[in-house]
C-alpha positions in Angstrom: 22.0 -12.2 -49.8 24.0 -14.5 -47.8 22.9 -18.1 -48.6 24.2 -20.2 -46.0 22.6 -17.7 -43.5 18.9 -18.0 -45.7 20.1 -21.6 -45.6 20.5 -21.8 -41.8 17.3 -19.1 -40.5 15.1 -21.7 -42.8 16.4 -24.8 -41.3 15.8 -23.1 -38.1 12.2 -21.8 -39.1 11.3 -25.3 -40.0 12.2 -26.8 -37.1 9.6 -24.4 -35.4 6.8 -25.9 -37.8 7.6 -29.3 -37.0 8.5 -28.9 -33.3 5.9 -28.9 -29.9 4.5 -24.9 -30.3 1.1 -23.9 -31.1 -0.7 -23.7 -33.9 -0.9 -19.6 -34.1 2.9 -19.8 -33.8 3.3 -21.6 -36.6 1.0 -20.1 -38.8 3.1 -17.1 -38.2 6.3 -18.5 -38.9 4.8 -20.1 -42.3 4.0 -16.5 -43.3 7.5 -15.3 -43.0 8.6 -18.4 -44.7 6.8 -17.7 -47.7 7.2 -13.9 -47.7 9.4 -13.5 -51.1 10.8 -10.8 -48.5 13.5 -12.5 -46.5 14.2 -9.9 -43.9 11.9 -10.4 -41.3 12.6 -14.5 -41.3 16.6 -13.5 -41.0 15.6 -11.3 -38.3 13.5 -13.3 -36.0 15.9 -16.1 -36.6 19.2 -15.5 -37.4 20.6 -16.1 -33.5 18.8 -17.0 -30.2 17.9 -14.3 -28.5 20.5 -14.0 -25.7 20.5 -14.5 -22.0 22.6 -12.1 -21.4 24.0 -10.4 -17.8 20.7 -8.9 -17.9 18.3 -11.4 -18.6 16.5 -11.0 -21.9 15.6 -8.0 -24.4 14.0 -8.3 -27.7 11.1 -7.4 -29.8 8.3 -9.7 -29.6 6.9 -12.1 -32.1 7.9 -15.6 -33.4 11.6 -16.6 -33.8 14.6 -17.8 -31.7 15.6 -14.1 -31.8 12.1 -12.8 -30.7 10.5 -12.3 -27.2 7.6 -15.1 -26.9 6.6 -17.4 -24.6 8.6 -20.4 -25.9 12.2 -17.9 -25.3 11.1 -16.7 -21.8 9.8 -20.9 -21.4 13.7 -21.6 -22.1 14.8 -18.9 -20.1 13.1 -19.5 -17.0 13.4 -23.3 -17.1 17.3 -22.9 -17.3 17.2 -20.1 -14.2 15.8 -23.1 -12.6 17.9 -25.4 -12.8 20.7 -23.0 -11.7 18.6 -22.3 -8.7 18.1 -26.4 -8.1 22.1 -26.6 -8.1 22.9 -23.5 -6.6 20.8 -24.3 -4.1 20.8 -27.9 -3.9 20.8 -28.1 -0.1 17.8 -25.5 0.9 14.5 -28.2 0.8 12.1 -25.0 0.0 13.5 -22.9 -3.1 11.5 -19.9 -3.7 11.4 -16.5 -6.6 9.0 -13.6 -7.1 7.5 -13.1 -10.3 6.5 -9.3 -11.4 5.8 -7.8 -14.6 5.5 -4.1 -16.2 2.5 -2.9 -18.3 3.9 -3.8 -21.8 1.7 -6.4 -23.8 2.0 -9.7 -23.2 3.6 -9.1 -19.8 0.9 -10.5 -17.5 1.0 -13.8 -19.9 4.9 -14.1 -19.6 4.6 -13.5 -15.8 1.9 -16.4 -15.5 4.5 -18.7 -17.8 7.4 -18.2 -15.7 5.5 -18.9 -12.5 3.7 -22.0 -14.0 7.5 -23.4 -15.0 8.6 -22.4 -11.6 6.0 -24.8 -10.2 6.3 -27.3 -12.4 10.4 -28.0 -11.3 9.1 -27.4 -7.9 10.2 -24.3 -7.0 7.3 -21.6 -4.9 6.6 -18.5 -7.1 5.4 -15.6 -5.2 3.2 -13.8 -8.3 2.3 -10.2 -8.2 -2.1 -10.1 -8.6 -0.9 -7.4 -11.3 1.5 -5.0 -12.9 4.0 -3.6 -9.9 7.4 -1.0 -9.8 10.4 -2.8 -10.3 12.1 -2.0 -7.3 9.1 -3.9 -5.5 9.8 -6.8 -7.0 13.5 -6.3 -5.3 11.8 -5.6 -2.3 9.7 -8.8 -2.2 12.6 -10.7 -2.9 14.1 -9.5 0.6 10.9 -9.2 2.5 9.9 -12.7 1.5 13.7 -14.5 2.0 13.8 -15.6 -1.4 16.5 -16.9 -3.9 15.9 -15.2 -7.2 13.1 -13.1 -8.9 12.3 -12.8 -12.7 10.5 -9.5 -13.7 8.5 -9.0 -17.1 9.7 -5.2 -18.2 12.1 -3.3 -20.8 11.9 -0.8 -18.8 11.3 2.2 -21.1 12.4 0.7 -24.7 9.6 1.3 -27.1 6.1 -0.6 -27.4 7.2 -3.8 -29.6 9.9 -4.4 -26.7 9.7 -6.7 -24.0 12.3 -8.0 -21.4 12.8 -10.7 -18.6 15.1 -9.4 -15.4 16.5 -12.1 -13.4 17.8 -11.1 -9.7 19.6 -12.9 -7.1 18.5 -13.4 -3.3 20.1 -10.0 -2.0 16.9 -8.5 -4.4 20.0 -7.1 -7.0 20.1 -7.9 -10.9 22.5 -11.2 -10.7 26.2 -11.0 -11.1 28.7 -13.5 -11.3 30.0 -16.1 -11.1 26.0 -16.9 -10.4 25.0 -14.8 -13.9 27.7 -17.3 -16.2 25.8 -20.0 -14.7 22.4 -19.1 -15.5 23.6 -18.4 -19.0 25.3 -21.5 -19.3 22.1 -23.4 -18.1 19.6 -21.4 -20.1 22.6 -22.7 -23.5 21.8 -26.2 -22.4 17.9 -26.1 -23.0 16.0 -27.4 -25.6 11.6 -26.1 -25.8 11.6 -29.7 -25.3 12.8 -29.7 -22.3 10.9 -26.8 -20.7 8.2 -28.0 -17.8 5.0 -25.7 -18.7 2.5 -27.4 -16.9 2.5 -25.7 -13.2 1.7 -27.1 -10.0 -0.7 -24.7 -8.7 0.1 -25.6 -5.2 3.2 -23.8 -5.5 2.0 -20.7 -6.4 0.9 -18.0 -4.0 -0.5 -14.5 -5.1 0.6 -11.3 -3.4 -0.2 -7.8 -3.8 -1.9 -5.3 -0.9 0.2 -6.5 2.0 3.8 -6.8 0.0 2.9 -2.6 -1.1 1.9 -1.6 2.4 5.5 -3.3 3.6 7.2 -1.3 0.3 5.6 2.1 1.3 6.4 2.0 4.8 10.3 1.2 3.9 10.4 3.5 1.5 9.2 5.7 4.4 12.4 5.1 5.5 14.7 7.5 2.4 12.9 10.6 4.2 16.0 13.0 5.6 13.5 15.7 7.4 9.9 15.5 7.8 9.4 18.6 9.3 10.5 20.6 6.0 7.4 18.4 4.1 5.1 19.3 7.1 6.0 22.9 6.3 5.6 22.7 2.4 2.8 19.8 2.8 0.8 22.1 -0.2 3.8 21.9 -2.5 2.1 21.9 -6.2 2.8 18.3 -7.7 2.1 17.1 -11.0 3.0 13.0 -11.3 2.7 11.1 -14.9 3.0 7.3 -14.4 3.3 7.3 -18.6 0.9 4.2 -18.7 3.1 1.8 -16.3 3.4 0.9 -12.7 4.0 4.0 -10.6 0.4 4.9 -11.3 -1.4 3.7 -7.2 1.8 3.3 -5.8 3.7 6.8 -6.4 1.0 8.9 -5.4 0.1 6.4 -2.2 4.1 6.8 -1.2 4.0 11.3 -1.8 0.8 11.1 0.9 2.3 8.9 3.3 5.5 11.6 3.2 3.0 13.8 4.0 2.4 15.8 0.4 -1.0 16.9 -0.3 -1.3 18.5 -3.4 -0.3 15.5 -5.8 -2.2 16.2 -9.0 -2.0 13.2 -11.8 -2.5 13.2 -15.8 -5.8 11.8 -16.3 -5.0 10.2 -19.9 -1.6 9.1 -18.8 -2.9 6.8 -15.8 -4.7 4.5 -18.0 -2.7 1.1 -18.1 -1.8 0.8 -21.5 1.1 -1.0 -23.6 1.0 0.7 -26.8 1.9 4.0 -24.7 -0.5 5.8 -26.9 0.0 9.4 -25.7 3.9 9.3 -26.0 6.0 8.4 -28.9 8.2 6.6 -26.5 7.5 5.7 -22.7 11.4 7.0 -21.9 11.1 9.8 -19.5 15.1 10.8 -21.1 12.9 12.3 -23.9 11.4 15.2 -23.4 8.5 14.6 -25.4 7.2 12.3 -23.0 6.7 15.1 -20.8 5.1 17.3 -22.7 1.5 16.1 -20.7 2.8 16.9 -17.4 4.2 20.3 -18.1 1.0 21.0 -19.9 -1.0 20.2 -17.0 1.7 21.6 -14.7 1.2 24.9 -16.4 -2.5 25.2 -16.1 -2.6 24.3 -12.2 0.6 26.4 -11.5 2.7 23.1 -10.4 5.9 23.8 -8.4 7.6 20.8 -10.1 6.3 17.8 -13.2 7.4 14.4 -12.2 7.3 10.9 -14.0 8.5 7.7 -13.8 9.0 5.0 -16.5 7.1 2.1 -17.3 8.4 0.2 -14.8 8.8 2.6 -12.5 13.0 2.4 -12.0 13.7 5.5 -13.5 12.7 8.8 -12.8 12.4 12.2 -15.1 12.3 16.3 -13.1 10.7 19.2 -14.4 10.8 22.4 -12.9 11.2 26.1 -13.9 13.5 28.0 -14.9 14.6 31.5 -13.8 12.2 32.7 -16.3 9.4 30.6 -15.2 9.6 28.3 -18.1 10.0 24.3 -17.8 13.1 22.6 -17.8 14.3 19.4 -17.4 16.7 17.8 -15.1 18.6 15.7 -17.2 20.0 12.3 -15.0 23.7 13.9 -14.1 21.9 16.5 -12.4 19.3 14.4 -10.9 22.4 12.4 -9.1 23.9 15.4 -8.3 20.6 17.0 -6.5 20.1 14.0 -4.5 23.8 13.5 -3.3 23.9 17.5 -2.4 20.6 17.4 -0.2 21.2 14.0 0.9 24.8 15.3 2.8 23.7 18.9 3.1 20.8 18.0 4.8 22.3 15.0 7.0 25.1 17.1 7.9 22.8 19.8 9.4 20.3 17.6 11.3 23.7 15.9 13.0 22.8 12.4 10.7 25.7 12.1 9.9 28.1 9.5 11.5 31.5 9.7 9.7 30.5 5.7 8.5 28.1 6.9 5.6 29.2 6.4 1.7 27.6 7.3 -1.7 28.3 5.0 -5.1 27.8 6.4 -8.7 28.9 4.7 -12.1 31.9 5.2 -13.9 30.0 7.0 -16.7 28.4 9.5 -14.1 29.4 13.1 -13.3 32.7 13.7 -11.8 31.2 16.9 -10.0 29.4 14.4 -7.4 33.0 13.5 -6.4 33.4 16.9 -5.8 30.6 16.9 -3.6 31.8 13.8 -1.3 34.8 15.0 -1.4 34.6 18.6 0.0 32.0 17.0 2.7 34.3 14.0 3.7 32.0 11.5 2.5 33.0 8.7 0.7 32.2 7.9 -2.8 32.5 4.8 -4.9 32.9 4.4 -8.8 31.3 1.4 -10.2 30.1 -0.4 -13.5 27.3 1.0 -15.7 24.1 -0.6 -14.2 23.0 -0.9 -11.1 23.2 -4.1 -10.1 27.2 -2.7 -9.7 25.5 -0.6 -7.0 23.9 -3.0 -5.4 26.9 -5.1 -5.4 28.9 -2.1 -3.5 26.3 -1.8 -0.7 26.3 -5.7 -0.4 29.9 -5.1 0.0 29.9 -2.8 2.6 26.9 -4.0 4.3 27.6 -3.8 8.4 30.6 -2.0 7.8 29.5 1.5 6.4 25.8 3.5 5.6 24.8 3.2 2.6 22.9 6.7 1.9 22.6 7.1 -1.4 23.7 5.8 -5.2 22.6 6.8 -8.8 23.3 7.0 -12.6 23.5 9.1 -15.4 20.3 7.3 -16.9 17.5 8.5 -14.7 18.1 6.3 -11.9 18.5 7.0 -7.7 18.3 4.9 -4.8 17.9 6.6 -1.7 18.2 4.1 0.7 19.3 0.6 1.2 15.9 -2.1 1.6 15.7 -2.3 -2.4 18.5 -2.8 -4.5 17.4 -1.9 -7.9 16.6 2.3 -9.1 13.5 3.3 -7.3 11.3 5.7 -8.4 9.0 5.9 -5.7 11.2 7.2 -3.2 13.3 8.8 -5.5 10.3 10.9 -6.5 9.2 11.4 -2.7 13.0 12.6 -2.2 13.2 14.6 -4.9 9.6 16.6 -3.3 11.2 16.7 -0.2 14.0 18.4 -1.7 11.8 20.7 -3.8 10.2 21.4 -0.1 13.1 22.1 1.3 14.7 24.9 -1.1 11.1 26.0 -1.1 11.7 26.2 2.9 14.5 28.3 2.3 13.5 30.7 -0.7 14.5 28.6 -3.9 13.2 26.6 -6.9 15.0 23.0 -7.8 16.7 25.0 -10.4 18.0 27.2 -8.5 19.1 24.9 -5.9 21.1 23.6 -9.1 22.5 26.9 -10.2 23.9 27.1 -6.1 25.2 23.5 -6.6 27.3 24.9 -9.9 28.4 27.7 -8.3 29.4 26.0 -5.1 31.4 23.0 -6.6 32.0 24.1 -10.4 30.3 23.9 -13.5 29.8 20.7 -15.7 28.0 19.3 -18.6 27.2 16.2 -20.0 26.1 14.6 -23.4 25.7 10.8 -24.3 25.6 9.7 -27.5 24.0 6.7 -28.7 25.4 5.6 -32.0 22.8 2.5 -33.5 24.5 -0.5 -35.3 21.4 -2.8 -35.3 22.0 -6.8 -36.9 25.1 -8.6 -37.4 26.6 -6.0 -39.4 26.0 -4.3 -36.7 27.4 -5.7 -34.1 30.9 -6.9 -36.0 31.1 -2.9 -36.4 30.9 -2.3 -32.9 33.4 -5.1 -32.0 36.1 -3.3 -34.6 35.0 0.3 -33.5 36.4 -0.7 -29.9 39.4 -2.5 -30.9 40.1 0.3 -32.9 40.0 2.8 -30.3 42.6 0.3 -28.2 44.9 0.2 -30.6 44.9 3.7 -31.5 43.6 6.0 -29.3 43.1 9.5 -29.8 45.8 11.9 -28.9 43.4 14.8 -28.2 40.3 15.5 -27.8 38.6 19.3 -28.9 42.3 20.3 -28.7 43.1 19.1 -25.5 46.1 16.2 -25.2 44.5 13.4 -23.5 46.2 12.7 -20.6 45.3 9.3 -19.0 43.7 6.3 -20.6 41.6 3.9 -18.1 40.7 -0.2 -20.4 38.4 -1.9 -18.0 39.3 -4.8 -20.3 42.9 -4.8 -18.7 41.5 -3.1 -15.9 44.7 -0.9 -16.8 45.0 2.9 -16.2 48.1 4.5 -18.8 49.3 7.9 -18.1 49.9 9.1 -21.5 53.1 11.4 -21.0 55.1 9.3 -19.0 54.1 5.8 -19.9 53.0 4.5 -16.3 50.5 1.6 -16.0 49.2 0.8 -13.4 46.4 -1.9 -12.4 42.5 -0.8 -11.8 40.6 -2.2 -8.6 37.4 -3.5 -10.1 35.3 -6.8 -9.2 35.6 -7.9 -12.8 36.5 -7.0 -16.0 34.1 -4.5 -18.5 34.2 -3.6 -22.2 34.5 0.1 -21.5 37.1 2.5 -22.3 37.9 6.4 -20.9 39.7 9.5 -21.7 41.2 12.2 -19.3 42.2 15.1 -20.9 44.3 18.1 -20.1 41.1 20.5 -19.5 38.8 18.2 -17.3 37.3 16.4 -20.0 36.1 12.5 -19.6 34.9 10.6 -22.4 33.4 7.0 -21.5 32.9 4.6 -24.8 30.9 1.3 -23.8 28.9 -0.8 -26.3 25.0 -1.4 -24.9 24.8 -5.0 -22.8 20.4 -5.0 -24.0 20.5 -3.1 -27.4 22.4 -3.0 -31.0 24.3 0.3 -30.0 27.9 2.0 -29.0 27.6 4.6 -26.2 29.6 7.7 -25.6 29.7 9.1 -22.3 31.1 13.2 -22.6 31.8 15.6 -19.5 33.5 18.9 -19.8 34.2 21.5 -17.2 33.6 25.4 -17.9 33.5 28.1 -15.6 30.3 29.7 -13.9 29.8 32.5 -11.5 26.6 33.4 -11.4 23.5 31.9 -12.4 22.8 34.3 -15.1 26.2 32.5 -16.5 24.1 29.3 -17.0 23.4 29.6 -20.7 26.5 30.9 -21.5 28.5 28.2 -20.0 26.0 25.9 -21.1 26.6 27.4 -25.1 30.4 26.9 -24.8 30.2 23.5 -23.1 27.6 22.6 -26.3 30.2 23.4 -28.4 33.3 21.9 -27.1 31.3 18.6 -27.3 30.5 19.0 -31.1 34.5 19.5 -31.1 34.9 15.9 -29.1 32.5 14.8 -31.3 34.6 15.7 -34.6 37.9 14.3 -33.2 36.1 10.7 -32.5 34.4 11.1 -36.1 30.8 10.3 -34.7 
């Protein structure tokens, strides 16, 4: 064991004994003192807990590197005094504070409005748990400067989070995210203001969701297809979070009818009880819904995450059997209907525009592209979205924008992943090939077969500590300074550092520069066969990502499985020539 750090976690421990934190707190952080077991004390304190582009993401308990209140105290109170600078003109400074189901996120959400209060900034609170992308809402519909929502989103059970947004309702980006940071450095627990001024906190709640529903009202392409498939057979899973009023509220206001819900999976629960993880990316999480789906003879299983950002598709197969949509195609549905459907009911202007992420499918260019719509790349995350229609805001229509992880947003009065009207979309869509003698899947197979067949893996390799974390540092400098030559047998062909924000054709030696709002830690290969490999380490958790595409060739439907097979195994192949 490394005695300086021993040395160093225990001076820091201490200090948490001695210092201004209650007394359950410090019983705690006794225990692990005198545990002959060191691990757990290096653990929760061998670094703060960082404030990163994010916000905050950790496991909770007691410890600098721990979720509690005295982190998110630190936290908040150095957002606001960013916002007192930033802002240093504007007399009335206001946020919204939201949080998810997890435990201990109502008592997080009171904290940051109470320190809010107390520095004299109005905190709009949510009465209780809401979706995320009402939070972003609120922050529009209410004109105010920032936001802090209590979520991780859909990590597992001992997680919890803090998201900071800006006024525009978006995560925050810079130069306004290095300030926060830098503020957040600066503060000490002593310096944190947790007594509130209850005159500066207003509750919200009924009025804020009817204002939310009715704009997301507003992502609907054709209501007369849902008036003609108003029975469509639904089966929604709010897996124990936010979606659980608000998603069914949103399908009947479309106009659905038949919006069946699992019973154990609406109670509001943080330990996720029925799920081994609340991540609608597993499909184990969805093994309720198809369940129930099968028993009531469901046209499509939906879900949404915790928090309600992300959203998860289950339909059936050409054998009747349940499949699900994995996020690529998810984009890929939504960007096809959304111009397919525009196009036909003469929406569409010639101004309109689509953005995806860097890591997303390439076969959604293909889609814009064919249909002279144009499409924008940007960063991993979605605040990168939201920073594209913010961009473009009174110059071109924003009508859509997604990821590879789960997430859509349909329309432009949120700026964060919305499930509700992602979900309402994606029945409308269901409605519509329905209208027109097709399941969801085969709508997909048609998109395949229209625009060309594509498949995509991600691989999450886990480097958790500081061990860790100096491995992932050295696995991406590695991968600068030699990069692979080929990849499954294909040359690679062109090399694009976000770093350098420099693209390198590999035969001829050409560089030339990349036009993105900042740099990124994120590297990609182009080979000779239409393969793209995306390497990023995580911004919130201890792991290094690997985006994989490949192309293959698909007539027919019944080719699916086929193309699917060889695809599988030209990935393994990648997979082998990165040695992961």
């Amino acid at each position: 064991m490394d005695n300086a750090l021993l040395q160093d976690v225990t001076t820091k421990a201490n200090a948490w004994l001695s210092g201004n934190f209650d007394a359950e707190t410090k019983k705690e952080v006794q225990r692990l003192l005198d545990n002959s077991d060191k691990t757990d004390l290096i653990d929760a304190f061998y670094q703060n807990l960082e404030f990163g582009t994010g916000g905050l993401r950790g496991i909770m308990g007691v410890g600098t590197n721990r979720m509690n209140k005295y982190v998110v105290g630190m936290a908040t109170q150095g957002l606001a005094n960013y916002l007192k600078k930033a802002f240093a003109g504007k007399k009335d400074i206001s946020v919204v504070v939201g949080h998810d189901c997890r435990n201990n996120s109502r008592l997080f959400a009171e904290i940051v409005a109470d320190i809010f209060s107390a520095n004299g900034i109005r905190a709009y609170l949510f009465e209780s748990l809401r979706p995320t992308p009402e939070i972003s809402f609120a922050i529009r519909q209410l004109g105010c400067q920032s936001g802090v929502n209590i979520t991780a989103s859909h990590n597992p059970k001992e997680y919890n989070g803090y998201k900071a947004y800006w006024e525009d309702g978006a995560q925050v980006l810079a130069p306004h995210d290095k300030g926060i940071i830098d503020e957040v450095n600066k503060v000490q627990i002593e310096d944190v203001k947790f007594t509130a001024n209850k005159d500066l906190i207003t509750i919200i709640g009924g009025e804020m969701d009817y204002d939310y529903m009715m704009a997301v009202k507003e992502a609907m392409v054709d209501q007369e297809v849902i008036n003609r498939q108003k029975d469509l057979n639904i089966v929604y899973s709010p897996l124990h979070g936010t979606g659980r009023v608000i998603i069914p509220l949103c399908l009947r206001s479309w106009g659905f009818q038949n919006i069946n819900v699992v019973p154990e999976q609406m109670v509001i629960d943080g330990n996720f009880p029925t799920v081994k993880s609340p991540n609608p990316e597993n499909s184990e999480a969805m093994t309720m819904g198809m369940n129930l789906g099968t028993k009531l003879g469901a046209d499509l299983v939906i879900a949404s995450d915790p928090d309600a950002d992300r959203l998860a598709i289950v339909c059936r197969d050409d054998k009747g059997e349940w499949v699900i949509i994995n996020g690529n195609q998810t984009c890929m549905m939504f960007c096809y209907y959304i111009i397919t459907n525009m196009k036909k009911l003469g929406k569409l202007k010639g101004n309109e525009f689509l953005v995806k992420t860097i890591v997303t499918s390439e076969l959604i260019r293909e889609i814009a592209d064919k249909n002279n719509v144009k499409l924008y790349d940007e960063y991993t995350g979605f605040k990168w979205i939201a920073y594209r229609i913010r961009m473009n805001e009174g110059k071109e229509k924003y009508i859509g924008g997604g990821e590879e992880s789960f997430g859509f947003l349909p329309y432009d009065k949120v700026r964060d992943k919305d499930s509700p009207a992602s979900i309402c979309l994606i029945c409308e869509i269901a409605a519509w090939a329905k209208d027109n003698g097709m399941t969801l899947y085969e709508l997909l197979m048609n998109i395949y077969k229209e625009y060309g067949f594509q498949r995509e893996s991600a691989i999450s390799v886990v480097k958790p500590g500081k061990s860790g974390a100096d491995e992932i540092k050295a696995m991406m400098e590695n991968f600068r300074q030699n990069p692979p030559k080929e990849l499954a047998g294909s040359p690679v062909k062109k090399i694009k550092d976000f770093k350098s924000l420099k693209q390198t054709c590999v035969k001829c030696g050409k560089v030339k520069d990349i036009d993105m709002p900042e740099t990124a830690n994120v590297i990609q290969w182009f080979t000779e066969d239409g393969t793209k490999v995306s390497v990023r380490p995580s911004g919130t958790e201890p792991k290094i990502k690997f985006y994989i595409e490949v192309k293959g060739d698909m007539k027919d439907a019944s080719e699916y499985k086929k193309a699917c097979d060889i695809a599988n195994t030209k990935v393994e192949a990648i997979k082998k020539s990165l040695n992961l």
